[in-house]
N, C-alpha and C positions, 0 to 999 in steps of 0.2 A: 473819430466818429464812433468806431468800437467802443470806446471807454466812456460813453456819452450815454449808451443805447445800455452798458450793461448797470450804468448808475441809475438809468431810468427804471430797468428790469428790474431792481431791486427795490424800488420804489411801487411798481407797481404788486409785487409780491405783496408788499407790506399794508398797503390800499385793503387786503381781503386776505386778511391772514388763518380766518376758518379755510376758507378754497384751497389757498396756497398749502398750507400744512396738509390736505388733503390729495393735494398732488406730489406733492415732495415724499409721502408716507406711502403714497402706492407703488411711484415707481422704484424706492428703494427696496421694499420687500420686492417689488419683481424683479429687481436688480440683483438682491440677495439669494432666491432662490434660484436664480440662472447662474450666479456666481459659483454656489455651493455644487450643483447637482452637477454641471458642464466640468469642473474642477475634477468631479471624481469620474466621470465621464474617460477623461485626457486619462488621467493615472490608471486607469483600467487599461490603457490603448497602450500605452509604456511599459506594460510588464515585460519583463525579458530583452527588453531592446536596449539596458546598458550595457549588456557584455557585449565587447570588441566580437567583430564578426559573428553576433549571434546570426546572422542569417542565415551560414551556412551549417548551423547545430540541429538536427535532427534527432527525434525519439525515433526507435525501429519498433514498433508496435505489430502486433501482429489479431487477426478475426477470425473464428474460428466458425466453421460451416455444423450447426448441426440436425439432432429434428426437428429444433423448437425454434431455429431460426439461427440469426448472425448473430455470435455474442463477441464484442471488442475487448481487449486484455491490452491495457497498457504495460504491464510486465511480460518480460523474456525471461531464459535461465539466463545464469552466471557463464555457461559456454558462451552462447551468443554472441558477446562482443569481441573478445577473443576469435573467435572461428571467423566475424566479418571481418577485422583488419588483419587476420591473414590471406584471405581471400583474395579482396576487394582492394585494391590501389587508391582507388577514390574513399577508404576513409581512411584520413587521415588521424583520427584520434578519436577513443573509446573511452567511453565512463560510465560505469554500471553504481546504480543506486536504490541502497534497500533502507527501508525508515521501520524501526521497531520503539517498543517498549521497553524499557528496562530500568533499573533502581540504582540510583548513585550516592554515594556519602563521601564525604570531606571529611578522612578522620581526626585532622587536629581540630578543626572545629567542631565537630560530632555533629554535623545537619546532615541528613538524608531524603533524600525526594523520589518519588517514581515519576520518573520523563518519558513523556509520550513521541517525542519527536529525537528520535535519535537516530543517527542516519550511518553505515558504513560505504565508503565509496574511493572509486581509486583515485590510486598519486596526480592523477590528469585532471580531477573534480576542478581546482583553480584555474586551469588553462581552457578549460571547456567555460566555466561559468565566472572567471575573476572578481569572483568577490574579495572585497579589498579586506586587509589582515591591519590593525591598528596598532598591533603588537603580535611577536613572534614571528616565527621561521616558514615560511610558504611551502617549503619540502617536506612540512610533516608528516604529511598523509603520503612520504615515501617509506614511511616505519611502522612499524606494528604497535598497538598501545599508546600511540601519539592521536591524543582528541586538539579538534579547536571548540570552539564555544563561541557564542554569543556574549557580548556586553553584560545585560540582563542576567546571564546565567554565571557571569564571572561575577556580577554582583550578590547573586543569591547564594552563592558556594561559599564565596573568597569574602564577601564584604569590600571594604576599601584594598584589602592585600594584593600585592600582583600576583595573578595567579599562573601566572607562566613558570614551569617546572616545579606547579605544587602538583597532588595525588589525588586523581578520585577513586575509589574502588567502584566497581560495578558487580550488581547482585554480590553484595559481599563477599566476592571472591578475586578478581582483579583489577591488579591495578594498571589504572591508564594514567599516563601525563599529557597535561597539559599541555601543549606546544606553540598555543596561539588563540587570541583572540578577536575575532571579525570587528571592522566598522561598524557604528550605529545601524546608518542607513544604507540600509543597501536591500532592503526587502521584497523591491518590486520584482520578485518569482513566484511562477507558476508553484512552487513546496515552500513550507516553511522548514526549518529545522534548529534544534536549540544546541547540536551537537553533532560533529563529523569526525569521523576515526576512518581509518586506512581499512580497505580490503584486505589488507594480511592480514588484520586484528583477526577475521573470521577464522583463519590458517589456524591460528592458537588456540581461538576456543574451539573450535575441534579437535583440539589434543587436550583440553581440558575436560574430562568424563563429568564431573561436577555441576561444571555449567554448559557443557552443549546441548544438556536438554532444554534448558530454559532458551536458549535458542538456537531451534535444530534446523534453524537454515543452514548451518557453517556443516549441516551431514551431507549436505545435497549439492555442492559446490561443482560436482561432475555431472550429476543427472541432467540432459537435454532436456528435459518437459518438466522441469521444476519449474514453473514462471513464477518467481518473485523479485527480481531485480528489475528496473526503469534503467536502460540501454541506450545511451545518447552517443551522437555521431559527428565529429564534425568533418565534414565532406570538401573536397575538392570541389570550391568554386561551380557551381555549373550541371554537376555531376548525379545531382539528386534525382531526375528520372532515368537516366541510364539505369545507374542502381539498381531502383524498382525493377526495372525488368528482366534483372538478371535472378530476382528471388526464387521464383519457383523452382530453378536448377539446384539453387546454392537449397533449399528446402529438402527437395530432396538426398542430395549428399546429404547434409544434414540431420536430419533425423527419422530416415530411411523412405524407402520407396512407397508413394502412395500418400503421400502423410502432404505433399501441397495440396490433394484434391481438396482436403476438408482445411486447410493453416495458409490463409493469406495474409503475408506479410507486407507489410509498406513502412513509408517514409513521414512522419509527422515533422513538420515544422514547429521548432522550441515556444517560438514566439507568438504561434496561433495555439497552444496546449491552455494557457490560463481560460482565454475567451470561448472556445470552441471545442474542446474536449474535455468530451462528458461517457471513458473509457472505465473498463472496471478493475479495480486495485491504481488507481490515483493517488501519484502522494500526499496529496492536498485537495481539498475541495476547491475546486475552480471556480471561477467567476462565468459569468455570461451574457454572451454580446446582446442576447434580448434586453438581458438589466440595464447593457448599456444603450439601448434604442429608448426605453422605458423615461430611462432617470433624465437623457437630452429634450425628450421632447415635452417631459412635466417639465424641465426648467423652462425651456424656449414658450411653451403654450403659457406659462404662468407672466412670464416677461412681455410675450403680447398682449395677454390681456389688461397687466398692466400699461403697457403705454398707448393702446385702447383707449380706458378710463381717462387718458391723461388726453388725446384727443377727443372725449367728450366732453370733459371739463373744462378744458379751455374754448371749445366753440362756444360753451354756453359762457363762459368767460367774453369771451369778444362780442357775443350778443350785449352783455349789457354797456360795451364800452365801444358800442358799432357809432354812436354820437360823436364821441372824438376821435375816431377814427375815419367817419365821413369828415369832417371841419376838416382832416389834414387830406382830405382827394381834394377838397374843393379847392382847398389851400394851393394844389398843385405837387401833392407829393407822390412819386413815383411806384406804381406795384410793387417791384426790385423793393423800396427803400424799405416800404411795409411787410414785405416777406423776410428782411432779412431784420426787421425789427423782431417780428416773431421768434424768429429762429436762433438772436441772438437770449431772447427771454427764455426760452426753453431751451438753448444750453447752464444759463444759469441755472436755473428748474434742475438740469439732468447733473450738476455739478455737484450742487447742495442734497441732491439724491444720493449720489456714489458715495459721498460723504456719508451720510447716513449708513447707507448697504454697508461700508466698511466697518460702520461701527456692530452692523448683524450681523456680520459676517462674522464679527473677532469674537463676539460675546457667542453666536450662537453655533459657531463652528463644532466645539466640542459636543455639543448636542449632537449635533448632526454626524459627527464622528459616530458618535457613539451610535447612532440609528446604521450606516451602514460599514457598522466595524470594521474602521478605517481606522489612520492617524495619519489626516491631512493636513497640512501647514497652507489655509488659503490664501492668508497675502504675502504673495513670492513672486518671484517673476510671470510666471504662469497666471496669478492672480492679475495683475497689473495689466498684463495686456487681453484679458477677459474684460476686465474695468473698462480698457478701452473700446472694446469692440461693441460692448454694452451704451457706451457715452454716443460712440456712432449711432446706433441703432437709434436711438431714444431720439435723437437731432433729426434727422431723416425720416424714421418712421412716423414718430408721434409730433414731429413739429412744421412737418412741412402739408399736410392738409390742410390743420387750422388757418395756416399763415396764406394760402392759396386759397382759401375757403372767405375770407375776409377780405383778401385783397381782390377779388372779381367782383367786390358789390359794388354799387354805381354810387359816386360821394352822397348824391341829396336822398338816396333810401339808407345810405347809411348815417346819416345827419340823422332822418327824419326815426332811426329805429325801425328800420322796415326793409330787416335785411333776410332772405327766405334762401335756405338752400335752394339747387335746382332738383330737379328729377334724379338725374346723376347722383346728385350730393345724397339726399335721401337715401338711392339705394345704399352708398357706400353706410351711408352714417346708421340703417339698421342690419348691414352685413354685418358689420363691424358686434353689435351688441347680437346678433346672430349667433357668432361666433364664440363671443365669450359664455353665453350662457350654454350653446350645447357641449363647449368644454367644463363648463362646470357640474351641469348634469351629467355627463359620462362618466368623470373620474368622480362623484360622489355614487355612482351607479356599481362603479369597480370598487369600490372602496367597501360598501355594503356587501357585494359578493365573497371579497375577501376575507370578509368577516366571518359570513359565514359559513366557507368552504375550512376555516381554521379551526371556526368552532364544530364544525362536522366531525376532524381528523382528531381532535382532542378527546371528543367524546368517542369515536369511534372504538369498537372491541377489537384490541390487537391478538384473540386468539388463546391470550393467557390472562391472568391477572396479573398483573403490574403494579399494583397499591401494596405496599407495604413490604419490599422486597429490596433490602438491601442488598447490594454485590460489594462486594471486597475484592482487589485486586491481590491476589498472591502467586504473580510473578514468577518471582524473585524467590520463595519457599521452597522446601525441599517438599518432595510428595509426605513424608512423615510428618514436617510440621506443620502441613495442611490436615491433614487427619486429626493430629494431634486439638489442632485449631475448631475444627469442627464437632470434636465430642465434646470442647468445653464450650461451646455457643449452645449445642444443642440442651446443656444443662439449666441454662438460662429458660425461666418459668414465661420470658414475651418471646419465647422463640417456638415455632411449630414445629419448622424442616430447614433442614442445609442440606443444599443439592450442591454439584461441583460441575463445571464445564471448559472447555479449553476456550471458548469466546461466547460471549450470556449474548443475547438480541442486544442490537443496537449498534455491536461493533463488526466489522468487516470479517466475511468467513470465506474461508478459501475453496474454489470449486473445482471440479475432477471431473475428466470422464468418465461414466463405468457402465458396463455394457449386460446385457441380459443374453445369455447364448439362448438361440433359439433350437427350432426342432430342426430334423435333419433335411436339406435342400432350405432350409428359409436362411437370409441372414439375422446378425447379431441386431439386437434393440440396442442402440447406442445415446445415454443423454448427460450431459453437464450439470453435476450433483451439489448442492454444497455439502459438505464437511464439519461438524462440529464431536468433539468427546465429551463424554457426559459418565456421570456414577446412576447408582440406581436411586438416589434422592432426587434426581435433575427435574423429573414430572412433576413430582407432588411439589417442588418448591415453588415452581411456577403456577402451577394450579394448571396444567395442561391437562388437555381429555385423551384418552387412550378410545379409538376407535372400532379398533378390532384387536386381537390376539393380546399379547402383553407385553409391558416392559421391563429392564432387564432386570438379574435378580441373579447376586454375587454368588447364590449356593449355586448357581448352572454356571458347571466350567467351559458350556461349550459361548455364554455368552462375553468371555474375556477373547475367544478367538474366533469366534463364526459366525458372531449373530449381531444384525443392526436391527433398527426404528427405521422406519420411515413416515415424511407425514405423506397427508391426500394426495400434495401434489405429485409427489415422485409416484403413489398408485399410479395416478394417473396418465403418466409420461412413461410408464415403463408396461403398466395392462397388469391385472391379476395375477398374469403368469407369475410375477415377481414372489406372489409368496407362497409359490409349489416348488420354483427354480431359483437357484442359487445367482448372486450378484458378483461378479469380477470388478471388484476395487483396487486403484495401483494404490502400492505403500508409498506414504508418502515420506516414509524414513529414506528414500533412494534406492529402494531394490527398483530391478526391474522386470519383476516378478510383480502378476497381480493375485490378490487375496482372494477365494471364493467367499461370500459370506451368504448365510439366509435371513431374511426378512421376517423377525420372531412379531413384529409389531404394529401397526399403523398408528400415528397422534393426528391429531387433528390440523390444521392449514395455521397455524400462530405466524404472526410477522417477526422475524427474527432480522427484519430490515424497519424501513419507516416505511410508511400507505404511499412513498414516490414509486413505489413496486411494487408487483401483485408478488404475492408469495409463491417461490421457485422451489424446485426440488430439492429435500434434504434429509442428510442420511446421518443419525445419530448411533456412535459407536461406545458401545462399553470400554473407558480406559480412564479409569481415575490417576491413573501417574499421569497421565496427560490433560490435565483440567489446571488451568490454572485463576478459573472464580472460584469463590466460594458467594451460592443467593442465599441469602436467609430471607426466610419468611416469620415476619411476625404478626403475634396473634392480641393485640390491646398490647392495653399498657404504654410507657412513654418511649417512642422512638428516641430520645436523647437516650434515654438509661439504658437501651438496647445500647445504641451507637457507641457508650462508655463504655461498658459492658465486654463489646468487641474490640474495643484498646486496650482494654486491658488482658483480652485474651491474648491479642495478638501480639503485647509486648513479653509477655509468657511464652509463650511459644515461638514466635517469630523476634528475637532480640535483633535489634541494630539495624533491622530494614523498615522502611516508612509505612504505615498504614495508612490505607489509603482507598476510600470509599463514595457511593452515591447511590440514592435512589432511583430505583429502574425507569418509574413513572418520569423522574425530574428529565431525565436524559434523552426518554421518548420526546419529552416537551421540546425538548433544544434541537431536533431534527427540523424543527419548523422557525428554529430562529432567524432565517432566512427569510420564511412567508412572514414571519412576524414585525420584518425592519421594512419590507413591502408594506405591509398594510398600515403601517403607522406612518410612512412615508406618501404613501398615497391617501391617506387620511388626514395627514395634517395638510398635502397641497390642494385636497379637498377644501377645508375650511380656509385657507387662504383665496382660492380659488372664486368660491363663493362671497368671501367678503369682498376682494376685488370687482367682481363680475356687482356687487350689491352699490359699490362707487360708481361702475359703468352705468347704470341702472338711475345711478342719485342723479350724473351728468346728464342722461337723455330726457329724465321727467324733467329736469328744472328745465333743461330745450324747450321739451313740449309747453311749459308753462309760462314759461318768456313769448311763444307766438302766442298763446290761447288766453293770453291774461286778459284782454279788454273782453275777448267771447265767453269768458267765467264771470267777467262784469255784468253784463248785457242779462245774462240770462240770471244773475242775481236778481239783477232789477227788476226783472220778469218774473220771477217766482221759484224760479226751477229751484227744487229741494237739496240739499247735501250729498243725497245717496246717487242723482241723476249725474250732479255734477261728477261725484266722485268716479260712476262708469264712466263718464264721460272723459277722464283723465286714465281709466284703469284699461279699458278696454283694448286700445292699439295696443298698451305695454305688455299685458297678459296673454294678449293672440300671439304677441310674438316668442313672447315664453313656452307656449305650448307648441309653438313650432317648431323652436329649437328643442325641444324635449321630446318631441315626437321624431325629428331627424338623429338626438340622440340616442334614442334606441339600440336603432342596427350596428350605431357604434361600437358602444358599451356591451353590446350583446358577443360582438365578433370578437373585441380584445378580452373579453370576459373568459369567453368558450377557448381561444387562444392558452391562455393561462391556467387555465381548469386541466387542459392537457397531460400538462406531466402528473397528472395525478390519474392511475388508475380507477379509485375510489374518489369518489367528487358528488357534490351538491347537483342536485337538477337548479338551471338559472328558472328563477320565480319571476312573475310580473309584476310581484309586490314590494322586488326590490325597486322598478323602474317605479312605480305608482307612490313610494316611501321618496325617492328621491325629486319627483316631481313637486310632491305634496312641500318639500323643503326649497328646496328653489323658488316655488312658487310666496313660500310665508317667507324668503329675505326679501325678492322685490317688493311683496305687496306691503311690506314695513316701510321699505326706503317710499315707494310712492304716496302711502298714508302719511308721512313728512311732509311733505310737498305741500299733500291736499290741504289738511289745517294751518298750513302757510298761508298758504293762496285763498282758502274760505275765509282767515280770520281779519284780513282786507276790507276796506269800507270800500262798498261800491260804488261810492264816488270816487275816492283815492285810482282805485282801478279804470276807470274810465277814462281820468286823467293821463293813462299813460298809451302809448301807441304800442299796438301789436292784435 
């Protein structure tokens, strides 16, 4: 019988092959986009969860109390791990993990790069996190100067060579071997990293004078309130809140008395860090479970609405074939037989769709990769049984109304074409397009906000100028060849200024406490500062305003040892006093001794972060040995012939290490490529959304015009004009549009203002975005139903009479 009903089903497809291809086309694209978005969805949910026992791998994070509120620090010092598993019983294994910058060369091939992701971590890093080795020794990282590497980076080094126990140097001065290189796939972690060397490496270059400036974490390896390592634990089964409540004791042994009141320490679990922490000094930018609430339910609402459309078009489907359908009541054929007639047609329907979806899935995936910088493989297992769950859905959801909607009508009104939903049915059948159109005005509603809120932050004044300011990474330079480097740029006729800083806006700056002693009986002003070195070019490069007093200025010796900048904000967290009384700064070379310094200057509030943060206190120090940009500012002239210009300086001066550069503006931009794969994301399932919802729309008018066709006859006949009919066909369909666009609203408004949240600086929401997105909703229906109408007016009103309805 099956194989009877699905030769029929195909038969009947073929009968009305505009309809058909019209049902087959929607529910594949909403096949495709539930496939695509739910896919990354899952792979967001799987971070961290292939390492053997990650459950019991904990970060030791710890919050710090202060006056401006709770700031969280995903990094500890380098004691920390150490101090907890001698302590503590219940951890059973410690892995401390620091991610820096630094510059590599392959000398027998002579390539050089600067890597941003290079990580040092101990011998335990493989038994905490097993990431699988494809080649080499898994003990490396129990030696000093033993890196492993990534695929990727064995190919950009080595080319096709094995690159196990060949040589990289780093900053031109040591060499590391190779010892091993990772599996492909193995990414799904909360860090990326392109490169892992052993904890002792740090050991070395601290006896290297050369290079421990270039990184002077390996000075600080003793100091307790250094926080730059990420500290992970793996715990005795069970043992994770015991732990915690032993911290305050262990705090204070620790790092002396009084120091838990303001340092709460806890327990992160490994595998809630990618989705749900959002800590400061992260070693990777994390993902977030709202993105993953976001991207389920654009998939799920796009898939409804599609199989929606596909129970509108086929009611209006079975309206015209309600003839033969009553001949087989009368005939004597059973509800059962007619519903599972249905049911077997719209599995074929849902089969020939998956079909399709696979083919947007394969061709459109890399797009879609690329929107939310991924590298997903969709058709895999995981693919397959989404297919499946999708093929359910589509059988059951979209196929079992019509087939019950048809099979309730009485043989001789269905003989006769005089088949009328009930009450019931109506309401479901304008829920249903209810529903589609106020999803499609919401997320054309968010999608307009998104817009604008980007183009707000784009144009927005970061405080400095940022047009025309290249930075150069010089690392890896000795302070002389940076000097050297900047008197021959500045010689260049499209150059204005070369400032120098130890990290320019845009990259991650490290924050300190430092306190204001007060008058006698008061206590200390205590606030969490960030930290940047600068030369006395560092203002005019940026184009920064000096508010009050001055900035530095290399003939005052006291500004190499006593004297900072700060901007408005730290004025303002710290009071006036600040610049009649001197500042207590700890060094953060590892004494533990703090520096007095005086406050020679105010600059203005610049974002040295992106607009996701209002701008925090910061305290800028005269020490050109310790800057490692160089900004140039230029003034006309052609940016390429600059940018040559600066290779060519840089290979003069800086021999054999990589040059390596970007515009300030370009990198401000890429802060928001996140809102950016958002909004294009919610902007393309915008215009799918509304093309779907505009099918939904084609299937209800041709409903309404399969009943009203003899009553468009009648009043032909009568006289009634084109414009009366056509209200007469517009009106139900446009009240309901307005409803649902008016219940859209509160929506669109809630997940609007939701989203606008992380941003301190944000767009006020306009009425004109809701009024913009009505006005469009409103011209795809009123198109889909002008079809219709010149359908149905272009009917001879005899012909129309002739038919029943």
């Amino acid at each position: 019988m099956i194989p009877l009903l699905i030769k029929s089903s195909f038969r009947l497809l073929s009968r009305n092959r505009v309809l058909s291809s019209v049902k087959i086309i929607g529910l594949a694209v909403g096949s495709a986009v539930f496939l695509l978005t739910t896919h990354f969805c899952l792979e967001e949910l799987q971070y961290d969860q292939q390492h053997p026992g990650a459950e019991n791998v904990y970060r030791y994070v710890h919050r710090v109390i202060t006056p401006e509120g709770l700031q969280s620090f995903a990094v500890t010092s380098a004691m920390t791990g150490p101090a907890l598993k001698e302590r503590f019983p219940e951890v059973a294994a410690y892995c401390r993990v620091f991610a820096t910058r630094v510059s590599l060369r392959n000398p027998v091939k002579d390539v050089s790069f600067n890597e941003r992701r290079f990580a040092f971590a101990d011998s335990t890093f493989l038994d905490l996190f097993r990431f699988p080795l494809q080649s080499g020794n898994p003990a490396a990282l129990n030696n000093p100067l033993s890196i492993i590497l990534t695929p990727a980076m064995a190919k950009k080094y080595f080319g096709d060579d094995e690159p196990v126990g060949k040589v990289l140097i780093l900053n031109g001065e040591m060499e590391f071997t190779v010892a091993g290189v990772f599996k492909e796939n193995f990414r799904r972690t909360h860090f990326n990293f392109d490169f892992v060397t052993s904890y002792e490496s740090l050991e070395v270059i601290r006896n290297n004078p050369s290079i421990a400036g270039q990184i002077p974490i390996s000075l600080n390896l003793e100091k307790k309130g250094y926080n730059v390592f990420c500290t992970y634990l793996r715990l005795v089964p069970g043992s994770a809140a015991g732990l915690e409540a032993k911290f305050p004791s262990f705090i204070e042994d620790f790092r002396g008395k009084g120091v838990s009141e303001r340092l709460k320490p806890s327990l992160q679990p490994m595998t809630s860090i990618h989705l749900e922490s959002k800590l400061l000094y992260e070693l990777d930018q994390n993902g977030s479970i709202m993105t993953v609430v976001v991207y389920f339910s654009i998939g799920l609402i796009v898939l409804l609405i599609a199989c929606i459309n596909y129970i509108n078009l086929s009611t209006a489907d079975l309206m015209n074939r309600a003839k033969g359908i009553g001949l087989k009541k009368i005939l004597g054929i059973k509800r059962s037989s007619l519903i599972l007639n249905h049911l077997v047609e719209t599995s074929v329907v849902a089969v020939i769709s998956l079909l399709v979806c696979v083919i947007i899935a394969g061709t459109g995936g890399g797009a879609f990769n690329n929107l939310i910088n991924r590298q997903i493989t969709y058709l895999d297992t995981t693919g397959l049984l989404l297919l499946t769950v999708i093929l359910v859905v589509i059988i059951l959801f979209s196929g079992l109304y019509p087939a019950i909607f048809i099979a309730r009508a009485k043989g001789l009104e269905a003989f006769r074409g005089d088949v009328r939903p009930s009450r019931s049915g109506n309401w479901l059948h304008n829920g249903l397009i209810f529903f589609q159109l106020l999803t499609s005005f919401s997320l054309v509603s968010v999608s307009m906000l998104m817009y604008g809120q980007l183009d707000f932050l784009i144009r927005k004044d970061p405080g400095f100028d940022a047009d025309q300011v290249m930075t150069i990474n010089a690392t890896a330079a000795t302070f002389e060849q940076r000097m050297a480097l900047k008197s021959e740029l500045l010689r260049e006729p499209a150059v204005s200024h070369t400032g120098q800083c130890s990290v320019p806006p845009g990259e991650p700056l490290f924050s300190l406490g430092v306190t204001l002693p007060q008058h006698e009986g008061e206590d200390e002003r205590r606030i969490m500062a960030y930290q940047s070195f600068v030369d006395e070019d560092f203002m005019n490069a940026l184009g920064i305003q000096l508010e009050s007093g001055r900035f530095f200025d290399p003939l005052i010796p006291a500004d190499s040892t006593g004297s900072i900048v700060i901007n408005s904000a730290a004025l303002g967290a710290l009071g006036n006093d600040v610049l009649t009384t001197n500042i207590n700064i700890p060094n953060l070379l590892g004494s533990s001794t703090q520096t007095s310094k005086k406050a020679v200057g105010v600059v203005n509030d610049f974002h040295f972060a992106s607009f996701h943060k209002v701008v925090e206190p910061l305290l800028l120090e005269y020490n050109p040995r310790r800057c490692n940009y160089l900004l140039v500012r230029l003034q006309g002239g052609s940016a390429r012939e600059v940018v040559e210009a600066a290779g060519r300086a840089w290979k003069n001066t800086v021999p054999g290490l990589p040059f390596e550069y970007y515009f300030m503006d370009e990198r401000f931009a890429r802060f928001y490529d996140n809102e950016m794969r958002q909004k294009n994301l919610i902007g393309g399932m915008s215009v799918i959304a509304i093309v779907l919802a505009a099918l939904g729309i084609f299937g209800t008018t041709l409903f309404v015009v399969q009943r009203r066709t003899r009553e468009v006859g009648i009043r032909k006949m009568l006289g009634s004009s084109r414009t009366s009919l056509l209200v007469l066909l517009v009106r139900p369909v446009i009240a309901l549009v307005t409803a649902a666009c008016a219940a859209g609203i509160p929506v669109a408004f809630l997940s609007g203002s939701k989203w606008l949240e992380q941003y301190p600086s944000r767009i006020v929401i306009s009425p004109f975005m809701f009024l913009a997105a009505f006005v469009l909703v409103v011209a795809v229906v009123s198109t889909t139903i002008l079809y219709h109408f010149i359908r149905m007016t272009s009917i001879s009103p005899v012909e129309v009479l002739r038919q029943r309805g």
